[in-house]
N, C-alpha and C positions, 0 to 999 in steps of 0.2 A: 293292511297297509294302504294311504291314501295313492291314488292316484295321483300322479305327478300331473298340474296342468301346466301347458305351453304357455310363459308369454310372450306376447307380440314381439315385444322388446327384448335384448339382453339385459340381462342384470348386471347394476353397477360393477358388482365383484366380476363378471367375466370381460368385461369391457375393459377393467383395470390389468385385466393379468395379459393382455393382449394389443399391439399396438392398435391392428384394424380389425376388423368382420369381413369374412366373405360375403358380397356385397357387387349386385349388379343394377345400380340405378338406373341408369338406359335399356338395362334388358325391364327392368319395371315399366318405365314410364312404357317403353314399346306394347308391352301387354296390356297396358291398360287402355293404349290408343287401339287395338285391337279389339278390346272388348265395349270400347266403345262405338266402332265405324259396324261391326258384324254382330247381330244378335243371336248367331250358332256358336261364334266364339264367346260371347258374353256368357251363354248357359253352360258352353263346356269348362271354360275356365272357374266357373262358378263352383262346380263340380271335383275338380282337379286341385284346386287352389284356395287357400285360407291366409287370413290374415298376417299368422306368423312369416307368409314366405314372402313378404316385404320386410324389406329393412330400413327404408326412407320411411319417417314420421307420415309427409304428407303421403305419398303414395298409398301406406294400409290405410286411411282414413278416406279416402277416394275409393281403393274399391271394396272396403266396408258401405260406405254409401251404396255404390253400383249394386253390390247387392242384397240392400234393401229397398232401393227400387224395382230392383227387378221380383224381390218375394213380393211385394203389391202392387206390380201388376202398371205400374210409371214408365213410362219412354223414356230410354236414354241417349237425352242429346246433352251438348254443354251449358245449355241454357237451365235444363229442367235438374242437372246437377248440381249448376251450382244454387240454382232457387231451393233446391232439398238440403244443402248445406247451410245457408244463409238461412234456414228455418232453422238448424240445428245448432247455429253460431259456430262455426266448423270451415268457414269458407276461408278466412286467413291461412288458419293452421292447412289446409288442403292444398296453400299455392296460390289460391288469388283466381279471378274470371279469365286472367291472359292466361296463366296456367293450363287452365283448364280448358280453355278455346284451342288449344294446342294439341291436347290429345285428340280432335279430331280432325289433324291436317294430315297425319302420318298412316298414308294408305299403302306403305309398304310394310306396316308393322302384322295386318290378317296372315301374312305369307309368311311372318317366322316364329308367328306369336310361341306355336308348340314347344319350337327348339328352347325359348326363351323361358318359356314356364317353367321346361326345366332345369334350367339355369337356377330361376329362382328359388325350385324345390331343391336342390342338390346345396347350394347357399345355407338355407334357413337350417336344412339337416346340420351341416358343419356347424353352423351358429348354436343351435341346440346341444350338440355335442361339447363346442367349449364351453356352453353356459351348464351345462351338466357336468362336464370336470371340474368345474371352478364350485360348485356346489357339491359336491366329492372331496375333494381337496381341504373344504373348511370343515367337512364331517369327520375326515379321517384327523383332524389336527384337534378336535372337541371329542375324537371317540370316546362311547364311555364303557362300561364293563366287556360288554359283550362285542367284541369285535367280529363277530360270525354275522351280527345283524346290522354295523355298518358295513360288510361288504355283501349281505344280500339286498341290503338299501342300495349299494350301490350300483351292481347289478343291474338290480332292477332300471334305475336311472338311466342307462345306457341301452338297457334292452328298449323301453319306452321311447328312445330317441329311433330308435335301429327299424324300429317294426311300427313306423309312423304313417310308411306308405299303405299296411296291409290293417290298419285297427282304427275305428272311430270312437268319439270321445259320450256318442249317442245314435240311436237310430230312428227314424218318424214313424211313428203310428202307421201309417199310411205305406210305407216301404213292408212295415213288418207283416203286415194286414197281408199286402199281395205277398212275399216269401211265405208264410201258413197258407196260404192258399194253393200257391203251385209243390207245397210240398203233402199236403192234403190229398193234393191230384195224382202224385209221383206214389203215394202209399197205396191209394188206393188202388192202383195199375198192379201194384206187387203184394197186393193181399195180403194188406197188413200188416207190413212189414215192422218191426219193432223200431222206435225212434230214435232211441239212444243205442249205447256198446252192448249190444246180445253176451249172456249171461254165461249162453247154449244150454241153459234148464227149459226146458219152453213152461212149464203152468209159470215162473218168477219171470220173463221175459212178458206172459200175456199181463200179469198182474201190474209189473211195473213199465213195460213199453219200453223197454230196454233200459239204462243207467245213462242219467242224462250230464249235460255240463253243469257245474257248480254243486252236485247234490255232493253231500256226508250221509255214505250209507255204513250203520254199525251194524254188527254181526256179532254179538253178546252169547255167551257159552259159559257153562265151569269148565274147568278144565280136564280133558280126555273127553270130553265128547267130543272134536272133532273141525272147530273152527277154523284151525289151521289148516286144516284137510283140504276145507272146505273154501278157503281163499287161493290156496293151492290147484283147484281143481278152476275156479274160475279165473286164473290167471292162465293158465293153456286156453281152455276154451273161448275168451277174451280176444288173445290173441291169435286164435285160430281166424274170430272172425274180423284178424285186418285191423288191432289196436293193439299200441305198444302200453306194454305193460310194465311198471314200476313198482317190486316187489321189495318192501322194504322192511328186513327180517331181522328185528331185535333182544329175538331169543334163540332165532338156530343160525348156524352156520353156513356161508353158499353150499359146501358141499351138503349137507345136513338136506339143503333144498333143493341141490339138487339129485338129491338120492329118493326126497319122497315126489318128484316129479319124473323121472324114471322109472320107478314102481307104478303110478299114479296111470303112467300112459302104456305102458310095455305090460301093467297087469301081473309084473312078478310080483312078487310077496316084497314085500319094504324089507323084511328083517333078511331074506337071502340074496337082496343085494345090499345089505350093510356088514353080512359076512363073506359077499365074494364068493362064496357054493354056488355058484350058476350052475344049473344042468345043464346038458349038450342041446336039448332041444329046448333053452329058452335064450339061445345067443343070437338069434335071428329074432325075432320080438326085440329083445334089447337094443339091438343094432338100429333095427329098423324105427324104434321109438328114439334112440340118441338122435340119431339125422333128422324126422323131422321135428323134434325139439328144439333139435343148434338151427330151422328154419322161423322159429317161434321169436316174434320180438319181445322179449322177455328179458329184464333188468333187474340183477339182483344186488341190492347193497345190506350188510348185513354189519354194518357201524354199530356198537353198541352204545349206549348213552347218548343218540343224536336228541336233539331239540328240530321243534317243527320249523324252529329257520329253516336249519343244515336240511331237511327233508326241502324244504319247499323250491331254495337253491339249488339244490341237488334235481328237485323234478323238474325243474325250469332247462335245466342243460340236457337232461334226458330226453324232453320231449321237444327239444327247439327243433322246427321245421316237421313235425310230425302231423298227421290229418287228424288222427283221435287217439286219444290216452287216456290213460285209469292210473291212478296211484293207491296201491294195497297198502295199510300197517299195518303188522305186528308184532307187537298188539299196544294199542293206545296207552295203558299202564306203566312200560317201561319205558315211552317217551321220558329225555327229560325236561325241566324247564330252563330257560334260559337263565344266565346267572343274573341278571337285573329283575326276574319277574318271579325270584323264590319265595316262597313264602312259607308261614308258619303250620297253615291249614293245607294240607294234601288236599284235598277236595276242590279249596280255593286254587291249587296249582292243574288239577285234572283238569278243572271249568277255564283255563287258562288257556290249555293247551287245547281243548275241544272246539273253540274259539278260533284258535289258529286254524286247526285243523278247515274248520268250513270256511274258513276267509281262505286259505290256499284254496279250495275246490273254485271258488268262483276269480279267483285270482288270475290262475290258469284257465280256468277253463274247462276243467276236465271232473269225470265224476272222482271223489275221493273214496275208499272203502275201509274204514279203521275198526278192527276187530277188540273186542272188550273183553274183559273177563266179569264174571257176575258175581254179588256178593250171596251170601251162604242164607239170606232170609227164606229162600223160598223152603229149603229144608224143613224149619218151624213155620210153615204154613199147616195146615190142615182143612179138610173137606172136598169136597169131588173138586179134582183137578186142580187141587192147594196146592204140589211142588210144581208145575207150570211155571215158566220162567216169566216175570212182569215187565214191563221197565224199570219202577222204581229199584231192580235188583241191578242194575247198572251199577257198577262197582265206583264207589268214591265221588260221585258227582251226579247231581241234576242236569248239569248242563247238557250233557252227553244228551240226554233225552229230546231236551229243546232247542240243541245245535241242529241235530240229526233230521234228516229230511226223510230217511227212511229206516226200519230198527227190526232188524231180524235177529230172532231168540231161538237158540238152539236147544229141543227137550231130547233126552235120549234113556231109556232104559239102560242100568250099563248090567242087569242081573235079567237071568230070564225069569227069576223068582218076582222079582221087580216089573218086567215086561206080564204077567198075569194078573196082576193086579189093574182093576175096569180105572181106575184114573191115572194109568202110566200109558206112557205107548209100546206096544206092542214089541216085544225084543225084537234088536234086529234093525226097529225102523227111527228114521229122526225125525221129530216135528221142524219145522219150520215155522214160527211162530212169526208173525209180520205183523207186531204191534205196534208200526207206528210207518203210515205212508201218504206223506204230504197231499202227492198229489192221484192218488187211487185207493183203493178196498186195501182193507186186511183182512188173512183166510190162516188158513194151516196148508203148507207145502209139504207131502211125505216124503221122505227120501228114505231110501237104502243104504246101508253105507257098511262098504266090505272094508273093515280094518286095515287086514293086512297088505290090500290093494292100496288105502290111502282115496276111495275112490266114493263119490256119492253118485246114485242115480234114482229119478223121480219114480214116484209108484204112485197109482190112484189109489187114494182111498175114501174116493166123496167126502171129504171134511164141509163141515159147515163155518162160514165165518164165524171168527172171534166174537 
């Protein structure tokens, strides 16, 4: 979905639904006599304040001007402003040379300019606000099928007004230059510490540097090997390490999930706590894992037939005010699609929703992890290492391949008959197949994985990359 840009101005339709604007021309002009007499106020207001937080014509065109004298490096007096107007044919619409010889009479304006700024901020916020309801108000009155995505349009619209103090619209080369630098400095004091939300696998934490903001990482399986397991296990450990987790479960039940994350962490068997036979010496294990579980930020919605709006609104109120978050699906298949965007081709509706899927990741913010199921080609493959899981076995859609910034394929013996044969893996163990990684190597990751626990854990086996 586009970003909503600010304008300067209110829009006709909010103007009309409202007698006046919040609106402090004196506290304007005051700031900008301020940013005119003091060149510390000039660069902090520069900093603090944009053109939308006037609401006099002339005023944002003045200190629009102001600062673009000041990014080249021009002296601001009244004289050299308005000669930069009068080059720009600007100086009427600005108020005129008396206008503007005026703003440098008012030497009591340095002393309150802050208070006043925020005046002006607090102003343009409310002005934004109604020109954002009035832009709300004509969507819900044109709504068309799907009224799930005018109200995460509008959502959105209001969140974007709300979180204007804490979000920009860009950042300069040169800012971002020094933040990789001092965070460069901060890794390497802590040895490397991984970038993004820790896995808590360490060989897929060195390999990927943790799970960063914006990434679609899919996690492709048949089904019973264990991907579930497997999303399951990194959503505790996730938010072990200090990230809220958004576990979004389209084929089992909360309890369903939370019975294989109680097994998962307490190490009893999954099926003797879905029949409630607890022995006497596993109630203290149990105990001890429900408590610090209920300490685990961990969110489970288990809506069946959501579409990646309801997921994306849904993760937006999840995560509001949160430092880092991860949004889990499962699994991307039973997504559905929105009723305006059905189509005749399944494939065409997968590559729809995969689409959605990585425009949430960067949306938010946050890494996204959407579990797949594979189709049955690899089965008719043949020759060393033919049932290997590929991409192209990504089930119903190409896209998934070329949304996905990272693509982990789950191989698993499920026979020990199967596990002895030189191009299976070895019973017992799961490949980690990491065929596809934007921005690092692809290897094989071994894992272990104790069924009845629900539980994987790394093994060396010296694999050679893919």
């Amino acid at each position: 979905m586009d970003e909503i840009v600010y304008d300067a101005a209110p829009s006709p339709m909010a103007l009309a639904s409202i007698k006046s604007m919040p609106s402090h021309p004196d506290a304007e002009r005051s700031v900008l006599s301020a940013m005119m007499l003091s060149p510390e106020v000039l660069e902090s207001a520069l900093v603090e304040l944009s053109e939308v937080d006037f609401f006099v014509d002339a005023n944002r065109i003045v200190f629009a001007a102001m600062r673009t004298m000041f990014e080249r490096g021009i002296a601001l007096d009244p004289i050299s402003l308005a000669d930069y107007l009068t080059s720009n044919e600007q100086l009427e619409r600005a108020g005129g040379i008396q206008s503007l010889a005026r703003l440098g009479e008012d030497s009591f304006a340095i002393a309150s300019w802050k208070h006043h700024a925020d005046m002006l901020h607090r102003d343009a916020t409310l002005r934004l606000m109604i020109d954002a309801s009035a832009k709300i108000a004509n969507l819900a009155a044109n709504a068309p099928e799907d009224t799930k995505e005018v109200v995460e349009t509008a959502e959105k619209m209001l969140l974007d007004v709300t979180n204007r103090d804490i979000k920009t619209s860009y950042v300069r080369l040169e800012d971002a230059m020094v933040t990789l630098y001092d965070e460069l400095g901060r890794l390497a004091q802590q040895d490397g510490e991984t970038v993004g939300i820790q896995t808590g696998f360490p060989a897929m934490d060195r390999m990927f540097l943790g799970l960063r903001a914006g990434q679609m990482i899919v996690v492709g399986a048949r089904p019973g090997v264990g991907k579930t397991s497997f999303a399951l296990n990194l959503a505790v450990q996730m938010a072990q390490s200090g990230a809220t987790v958004c576990f979004f479960s389209l084929e089992m039940s909360v309890e369903e999930v939370a019975q294989r994350l109680l097994s998962t962490y307490s190490m009893v068997p999954l099926q003797t706590i879905r029949s409630g036979k607890i022995a006497p010496e596993s109630w203290d294990q149990i105990l001890s894992a429900t408590q610090d579980l209920s300490n685990l930020d961990i969110l489970i919605d288990d809506t069946p037939g959501t579409t990646v709006t309801e997921i994306r609104a849904k993760a937006r109120r999840m995560l509001r005010n949160k430092e880092k978050g991860v949004v889990i699906l499962d699994y991307l298949q039973l997504v559905s699609p929105p009723p305006s965007k059905r189509a005749d081709s399944r494939a065409t509706e997968v590559s729809e929703m995969s689409r959605g899927i990585k425009i949430m990741a960067k949306d938010l913010g946050i890494p996204v992890i959407a579990l797949s199921q594979l189709s049955r080609k690899n089965e008719e493959r043949t020759g060393q290492r033919g049932k290997r899981p590929q991409l192209s076995d990504l089930r119903e859609s190409g896209s998934i391949e070329q949304d996905a910034d990272i693509v982990i394929l789950l191989d698993r013996s499920m026979t020990e008959e199967e596990g002895s044969r030189e191009d299976r893996p070895d019973y017992g163990i799961t490949e980690f197949v990491v065929a596809k990684n934007r921005s690092g190597p692809l290897g094989i990751i071994d894992m272990a994985f104790f069924a009845e626990k629900t539980k994987f854990m790394e093994v060396d086996m010296h694999h050679d990359d893919v």
